[in-house]
C-alpha positions in Angstrom: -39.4 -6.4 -1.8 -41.2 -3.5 -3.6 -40.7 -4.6 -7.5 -40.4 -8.4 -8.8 -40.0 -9.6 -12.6 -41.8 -12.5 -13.9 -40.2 -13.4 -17.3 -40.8 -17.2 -17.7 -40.6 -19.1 -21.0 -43.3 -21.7 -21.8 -42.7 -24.7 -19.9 -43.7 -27.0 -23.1 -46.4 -29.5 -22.9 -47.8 -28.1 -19.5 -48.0 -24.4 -19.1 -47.8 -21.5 -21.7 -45.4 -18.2 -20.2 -48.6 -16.5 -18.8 -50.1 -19.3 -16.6 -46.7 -20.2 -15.2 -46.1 -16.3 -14.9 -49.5 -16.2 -12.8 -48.4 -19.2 -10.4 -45.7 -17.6 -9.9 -46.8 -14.2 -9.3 -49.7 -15.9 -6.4 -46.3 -17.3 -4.9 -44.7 -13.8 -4.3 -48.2 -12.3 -3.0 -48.3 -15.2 -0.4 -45.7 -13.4 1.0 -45.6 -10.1 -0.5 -49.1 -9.1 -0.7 -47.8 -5.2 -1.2 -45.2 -6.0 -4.1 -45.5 -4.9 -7.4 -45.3 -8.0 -9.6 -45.3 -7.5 -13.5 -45.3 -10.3 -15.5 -43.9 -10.1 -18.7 -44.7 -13.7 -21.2 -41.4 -14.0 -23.4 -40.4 -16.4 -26.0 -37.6 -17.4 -27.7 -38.8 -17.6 -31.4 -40.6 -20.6 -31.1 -44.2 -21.6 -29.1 -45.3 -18.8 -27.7 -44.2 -15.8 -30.0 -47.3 -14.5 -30.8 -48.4 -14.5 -26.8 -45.1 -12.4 -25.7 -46.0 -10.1 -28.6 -49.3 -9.4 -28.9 -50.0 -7.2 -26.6 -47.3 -4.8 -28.1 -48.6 -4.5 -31.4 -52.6 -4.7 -30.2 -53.2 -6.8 -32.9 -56.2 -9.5 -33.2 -55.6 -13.2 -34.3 -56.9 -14.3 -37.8 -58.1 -17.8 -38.4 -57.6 -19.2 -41.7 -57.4 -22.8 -43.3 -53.7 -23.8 -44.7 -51.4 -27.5 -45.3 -49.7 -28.8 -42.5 -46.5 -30.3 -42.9 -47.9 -33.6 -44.9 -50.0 -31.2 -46.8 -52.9 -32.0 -45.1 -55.4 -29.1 -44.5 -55.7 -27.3 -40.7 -57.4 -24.8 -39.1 -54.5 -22.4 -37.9 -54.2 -18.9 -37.0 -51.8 -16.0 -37.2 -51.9 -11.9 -35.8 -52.2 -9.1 -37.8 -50.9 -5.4 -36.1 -53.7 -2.9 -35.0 -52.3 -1.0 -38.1 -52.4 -3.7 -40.7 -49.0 -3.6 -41.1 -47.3 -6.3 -39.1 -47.8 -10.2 -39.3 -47.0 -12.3 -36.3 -46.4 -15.8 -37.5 -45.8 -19.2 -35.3 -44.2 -21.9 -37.7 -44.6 -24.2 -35.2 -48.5 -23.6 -35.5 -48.9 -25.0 -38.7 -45.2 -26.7 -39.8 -45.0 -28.0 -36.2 -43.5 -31.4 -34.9 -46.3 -31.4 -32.7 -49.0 -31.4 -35.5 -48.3 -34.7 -36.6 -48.2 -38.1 -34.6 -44.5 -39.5 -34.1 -44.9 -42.7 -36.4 -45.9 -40.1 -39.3 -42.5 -37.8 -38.6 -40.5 -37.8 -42.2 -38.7 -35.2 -43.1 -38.1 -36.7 -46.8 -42.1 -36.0 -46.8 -42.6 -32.7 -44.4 -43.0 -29.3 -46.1 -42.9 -25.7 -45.4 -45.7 -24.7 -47.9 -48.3 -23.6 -45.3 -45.9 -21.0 -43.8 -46.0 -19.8 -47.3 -49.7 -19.9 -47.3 -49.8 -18.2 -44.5 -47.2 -15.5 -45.7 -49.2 -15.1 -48.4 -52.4 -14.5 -47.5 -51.1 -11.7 -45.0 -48.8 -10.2 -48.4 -52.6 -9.8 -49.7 -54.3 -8.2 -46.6 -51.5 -5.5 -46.8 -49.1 -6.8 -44.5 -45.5 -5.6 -45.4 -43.4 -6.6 -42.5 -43.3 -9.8 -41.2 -42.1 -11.1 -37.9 -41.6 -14.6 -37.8 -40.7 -17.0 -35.3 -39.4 -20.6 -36.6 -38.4 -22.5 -33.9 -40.2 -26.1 -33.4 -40.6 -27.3 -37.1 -40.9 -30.6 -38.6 -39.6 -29.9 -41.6 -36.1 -30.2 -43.9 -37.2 -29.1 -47.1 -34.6 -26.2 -47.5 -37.9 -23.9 -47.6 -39.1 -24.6 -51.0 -42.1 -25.3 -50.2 -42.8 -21.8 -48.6 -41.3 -20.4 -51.8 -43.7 -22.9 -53.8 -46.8 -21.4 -52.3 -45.9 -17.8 -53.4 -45.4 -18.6 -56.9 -41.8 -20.3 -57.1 -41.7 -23.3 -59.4 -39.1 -25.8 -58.8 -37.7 -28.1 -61.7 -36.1 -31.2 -62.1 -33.3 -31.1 -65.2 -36.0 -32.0 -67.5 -38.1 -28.7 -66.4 -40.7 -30.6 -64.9 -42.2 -29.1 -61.7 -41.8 -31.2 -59.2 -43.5 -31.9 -55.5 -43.3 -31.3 -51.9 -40.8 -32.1 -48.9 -36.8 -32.9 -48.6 -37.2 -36.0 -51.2 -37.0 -33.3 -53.8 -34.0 -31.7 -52.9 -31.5 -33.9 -55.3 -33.7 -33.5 -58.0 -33.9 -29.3 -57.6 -32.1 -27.9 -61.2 -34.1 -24.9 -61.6 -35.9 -22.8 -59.2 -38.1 -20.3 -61.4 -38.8 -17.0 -59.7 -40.7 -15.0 -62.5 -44.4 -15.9 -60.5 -42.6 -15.3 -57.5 -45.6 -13.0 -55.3 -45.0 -9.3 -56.6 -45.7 -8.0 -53.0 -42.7 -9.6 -51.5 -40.0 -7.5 -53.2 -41.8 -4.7 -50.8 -42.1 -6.9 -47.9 -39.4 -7.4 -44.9 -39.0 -10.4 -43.0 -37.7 -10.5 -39.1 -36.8 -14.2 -38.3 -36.6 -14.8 -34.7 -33.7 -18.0 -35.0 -32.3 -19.1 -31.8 -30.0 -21.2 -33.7 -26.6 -20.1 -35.8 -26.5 -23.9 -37.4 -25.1 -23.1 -41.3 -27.5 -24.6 -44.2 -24.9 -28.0 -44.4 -22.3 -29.6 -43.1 -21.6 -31.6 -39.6 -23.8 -28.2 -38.1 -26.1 -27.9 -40.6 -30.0 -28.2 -40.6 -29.6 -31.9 -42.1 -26.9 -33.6 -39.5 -27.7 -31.8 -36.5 -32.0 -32.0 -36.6 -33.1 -34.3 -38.8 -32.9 -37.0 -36.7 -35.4 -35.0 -34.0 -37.9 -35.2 -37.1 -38.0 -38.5 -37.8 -35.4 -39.4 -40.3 -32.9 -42.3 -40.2 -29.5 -42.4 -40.7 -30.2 -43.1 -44.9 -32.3 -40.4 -44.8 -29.8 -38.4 -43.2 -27.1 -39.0 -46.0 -29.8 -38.4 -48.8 -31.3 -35.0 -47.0 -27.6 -33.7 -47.1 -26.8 -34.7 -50.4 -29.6 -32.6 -51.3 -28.9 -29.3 -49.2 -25.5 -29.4 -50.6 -27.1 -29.2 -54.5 -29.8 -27.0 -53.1 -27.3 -24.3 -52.3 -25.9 -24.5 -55.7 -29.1 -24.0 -57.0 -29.9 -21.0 -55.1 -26.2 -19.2 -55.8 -27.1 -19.8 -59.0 -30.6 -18.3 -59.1 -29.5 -15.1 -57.6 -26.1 -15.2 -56.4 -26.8 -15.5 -53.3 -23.8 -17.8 -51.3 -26.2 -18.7 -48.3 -24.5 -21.8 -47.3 -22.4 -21.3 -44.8 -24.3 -18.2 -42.9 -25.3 -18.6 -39.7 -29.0 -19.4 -39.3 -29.3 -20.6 -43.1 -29.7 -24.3 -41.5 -32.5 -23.3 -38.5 -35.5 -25.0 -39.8 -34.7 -27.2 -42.0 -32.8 -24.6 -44.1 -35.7 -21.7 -44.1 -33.4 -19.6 -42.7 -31.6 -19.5 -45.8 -34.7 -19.3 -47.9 -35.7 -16.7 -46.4 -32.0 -14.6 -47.1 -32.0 -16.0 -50.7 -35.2 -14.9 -52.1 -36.4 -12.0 -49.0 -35.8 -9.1 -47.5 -35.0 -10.7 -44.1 -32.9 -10.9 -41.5 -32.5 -13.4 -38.7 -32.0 -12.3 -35.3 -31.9 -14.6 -31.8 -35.7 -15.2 -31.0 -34.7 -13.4 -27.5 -33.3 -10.7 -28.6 -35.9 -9.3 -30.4 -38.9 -10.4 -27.8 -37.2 -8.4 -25.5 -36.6 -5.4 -28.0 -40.2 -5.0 -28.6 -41.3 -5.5 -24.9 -38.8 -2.7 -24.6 -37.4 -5.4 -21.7 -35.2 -2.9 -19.9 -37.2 -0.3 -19.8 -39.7 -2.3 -17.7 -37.3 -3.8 -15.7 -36.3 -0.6 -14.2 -35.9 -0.4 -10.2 -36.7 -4.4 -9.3 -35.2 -6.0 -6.6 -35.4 -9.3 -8.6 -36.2 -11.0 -11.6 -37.2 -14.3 -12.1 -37.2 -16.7 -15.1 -37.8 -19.9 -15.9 -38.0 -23.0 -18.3 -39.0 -26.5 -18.3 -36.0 -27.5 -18.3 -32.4 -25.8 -17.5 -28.7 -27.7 -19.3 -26.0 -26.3 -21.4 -28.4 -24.7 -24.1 -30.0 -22.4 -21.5 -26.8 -20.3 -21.5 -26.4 -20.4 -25.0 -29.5 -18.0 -26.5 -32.6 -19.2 -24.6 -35.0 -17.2 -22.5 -33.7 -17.4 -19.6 -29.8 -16.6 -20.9 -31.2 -13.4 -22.6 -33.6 -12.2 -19.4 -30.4 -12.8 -17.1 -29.1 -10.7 -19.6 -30.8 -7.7 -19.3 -31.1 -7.8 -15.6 -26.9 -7.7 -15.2 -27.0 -4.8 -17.2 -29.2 -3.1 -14.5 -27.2 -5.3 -11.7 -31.0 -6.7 -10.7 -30.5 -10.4 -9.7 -32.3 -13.0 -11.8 -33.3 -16.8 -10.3 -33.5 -19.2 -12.8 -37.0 -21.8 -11.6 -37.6 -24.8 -14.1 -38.9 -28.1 -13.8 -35.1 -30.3 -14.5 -31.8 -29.4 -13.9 -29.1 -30.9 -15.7 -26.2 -30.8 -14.1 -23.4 -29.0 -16.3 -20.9 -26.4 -15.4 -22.0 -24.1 -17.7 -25.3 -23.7 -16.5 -23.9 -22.5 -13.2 -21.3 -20.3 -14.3 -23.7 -18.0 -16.0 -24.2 -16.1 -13.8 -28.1 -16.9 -11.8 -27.9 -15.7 -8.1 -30.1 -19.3 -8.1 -31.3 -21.8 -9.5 -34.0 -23.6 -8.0 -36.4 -26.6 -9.6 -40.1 -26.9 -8.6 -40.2 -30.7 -8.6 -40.9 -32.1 -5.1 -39.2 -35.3 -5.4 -39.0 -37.9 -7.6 -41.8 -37.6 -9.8 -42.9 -39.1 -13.2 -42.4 -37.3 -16.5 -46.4 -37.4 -16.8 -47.3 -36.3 -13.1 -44.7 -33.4 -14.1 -46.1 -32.2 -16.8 -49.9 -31.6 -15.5 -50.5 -28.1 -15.3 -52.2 -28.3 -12.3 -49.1 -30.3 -10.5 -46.7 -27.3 -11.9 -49.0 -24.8 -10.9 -48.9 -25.7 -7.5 -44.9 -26.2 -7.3 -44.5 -23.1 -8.8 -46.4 -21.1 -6.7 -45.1 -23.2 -3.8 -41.4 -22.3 -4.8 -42.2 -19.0 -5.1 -43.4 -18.6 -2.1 -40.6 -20.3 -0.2 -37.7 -18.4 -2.3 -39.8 -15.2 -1.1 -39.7 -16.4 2.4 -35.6 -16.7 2.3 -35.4 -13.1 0.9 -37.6 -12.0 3.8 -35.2 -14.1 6.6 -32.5 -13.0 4.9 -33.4 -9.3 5.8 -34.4 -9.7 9.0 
């Protein structure tokens, strides 16, 4: 072996893509001490954007204060491009499931207004396009309260402005865009959406999510009530018919925000990671690629990390090995198209055994290094 490809998502809860890249990569030299390993962190929208990406624009994080999803203040951070031109948001880092405690998880109360916090406070350093990953969020507020934190003010019939989170949606008559932040009408927005769920409906953000965020089946029935008047609203504001797109639900329905009242587009988190790595290009000439998650099922070939690096490595006919922790056994999974695919776990093993780094670390590396030991047999 001469070239290998690390490409690994984040394996959630245990590793980020680099320090499951790096196990991996001590694997291959155990046995390969000679071989050219590149490791390449990738994302799929969600945790980890900003890591895959940074090094491309050679941008430096910036701390700043903003609500989480009940509102309460945070400490949180975003990247801005070595030019000042580019922000590199997480949604996850400050509207993230994982910022609040389980018992606290309430969509009817979760809002999106920090994103918009953070949007604008880049609009005002002289950011004017925007890369935004939105995967992981605890939210179903149908965005407004991004769009109330640059300067939209939302109205019950009555013209009152009213509050935060997916209790509001019903109650939306109005949404009054003349404060609106002046900046955005030059600013572009690339949404990294690994989902195509429409805004409502049996696929929308409301019945397929929700749930996943802590609402109950009332809740449920109330949040879709209220995407369904929300939409209304929104054709009416400016015309634009968002309900049905594809990606208007992911998020809680900030993909549509984001293509009613921006310049944005929404593109599979994947698709454009690789893009900007310019993934093929570094690719070139390997013997093999390898990729992983925490977990491998029927999503994986449908958009994820791993279905987007396989990908890229057909098109070069490079064989890619699929390593994560679980396999779930589904025919799709093996039919697309993995020379391998291999999990790290030992044996049985607990969920909380599995998910400490050091325990992964070692199975990865330990993987590795067997899976580069059959290649070697193999060519003997």
């Amino acid at each position: 072996m001469k070239k290998i490809v690390i490409a690994t998502d984040s394996w959630k809860g245990c590793l980020n893509s680099q320090e499951a890249g790096e196990a991996l990569r001590q694997g291959i030299r155990n046995i390969y001490p000679s071989c050219e390993v590149v490791l390449i962190p990738v994302a799929d929208g969600g945790e980890g954007l900003l890591e895959a990406l940074l090094p491309v624009f050679q941008g430096h994080a910036v701390s700043t204060r903003a609500h989480n999803p009940l509102m309460q203040p945070i400490t949180t951070s975003y990247v801005i491009s070595a030019d000042g031109q580019t922000a590199l948001i997480e949604m996850a880092q400050i509207c993230g499931l994982t910022l609040i405690s389980p018992d606290q998880r309430n969509p009817m109360k979760t809002t999106t207004f920090g994103l918009g916090e953070l949007i604008r406070e880049a609009l005002e350093k002289g950011c004017r396009r925007f890369i935004i990953g939105i995967g992981g969020s605890a939210t179903n507020d149908g965005g407004l309260g991004m769009l109330q934190a640059l300067g939209v003010r939302v109205l019950d019939r009555h013209g009152k402005t009213l509050g935060q989170g997916g209790a509001i949606l019903q109650e939306v008559a109005d949404i009054d865009t003349s404060q609106l932040h002046p900046a955005l009408s030059e600013a572009t927005f690339t949404i990294a959406c690994d989902v195509d769920n429409p805004f409502y409906g049996n696929r929308g953000a409301t019945r397929v999510y929700a749930s996943q965020k802590g609402a109950t089946p009332a809740m449920i029935e109330e949040l879709e009530k209220g995407m369904h008047s929300l939409a209304e609203v929104m054709a009416r504001t400016n015309g634009q018919k968002i309900a049905q797109t594809p990606g208007a639900g992911a998020a809680g329905g900030i993909g549509g925000a984001f293509l009613a009242f921006t310049h944005a587009r929404l593109t599979p988190g994947i698709e454009l990671i690789l893009k900007e790595l310019q993934f093929s290009e570094q690719i070139k000439d390997a013997d093999l690629i390898i990729t992983g998650e925490g977990r491998a099922d029927a999503q994986t070939s449908m958009g994820k990390v791993a279905y987007g690096v396989l990908q890229e490595g057909r098109k070069q006919n490079i064989p890619v090995v699929l390593i994560c922790g679980a396999i779930e056994e589904n025919p799709a999974l093996y039919a697309a198209g993995f020379s391998g695919i291999f999990s790290i776990s030992p044996g049985p093993t607990s969920l909380e055994q599995a998910l400490r780094p050091d325990f992964a670390r070692y199975n990865l590396q330990r993987l590795a290094s067997q899976l580069c030991r059959l290649l070697e047999s193999l060519k003997a």
